[in-house]
Residue, then its C-alpha position, 0 to 999 in steps of 0.5 A: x500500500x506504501x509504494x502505491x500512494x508514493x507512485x500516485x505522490x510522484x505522479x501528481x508532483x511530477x505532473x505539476x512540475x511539468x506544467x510549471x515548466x510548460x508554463x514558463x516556456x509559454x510565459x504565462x503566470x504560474x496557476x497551480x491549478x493549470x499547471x496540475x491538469x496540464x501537466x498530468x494530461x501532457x504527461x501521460x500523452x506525450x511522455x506515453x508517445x515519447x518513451x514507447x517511440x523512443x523504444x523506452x517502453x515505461x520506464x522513466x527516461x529523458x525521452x519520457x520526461x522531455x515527451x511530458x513537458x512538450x507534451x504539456x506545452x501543447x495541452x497549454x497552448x490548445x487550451x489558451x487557444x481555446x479560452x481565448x475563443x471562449x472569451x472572444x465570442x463573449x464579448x460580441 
């Protein structure tokens, strides 16, 4: 039962790390919140697509970390495309 929570803590600190950083490169303020979502969910495609074409299979690796945090950076920028849609519209 340890090990698993201290996977799922790793899991949610790495994924708030990644976003973190997709956000500075973005150059956006710091939203923990984003941060979290985007991480968690630009990790586990693009740090799952990075480390499987990398021929890394699960194993955490430099390909699967720097796969994590592009893939972040998309899931940030999609979602700024978006929002920015959402609040244009509103304004009409």
């Amino acid at each position: 039962m340890g090990d698993r929570s201290m996977l799922i803590l790793f899991i949610i600190v790495f994924g708030m790390a990644a976003g973190w950083v997709a956000q500075l490169i973005l150059g956006r303020a710091t939203n923990w919140g984003e941060a979290l979502v985007a991480g968690l969910a630009g990790s586990f495609v693009g740090g799952l697509l990075a480390s499987l074409l990398a021929g890394d299979e699960l194993e955490i690796r430099a390909s699967g970390l720097i796969g994590s945090i592009l893939g972040a950076v998309i899931v940030l920028a999609i979602w700024g495309a978006l929002r920015g849609r959402s609040t244009r519209g509103a304004r009409r």
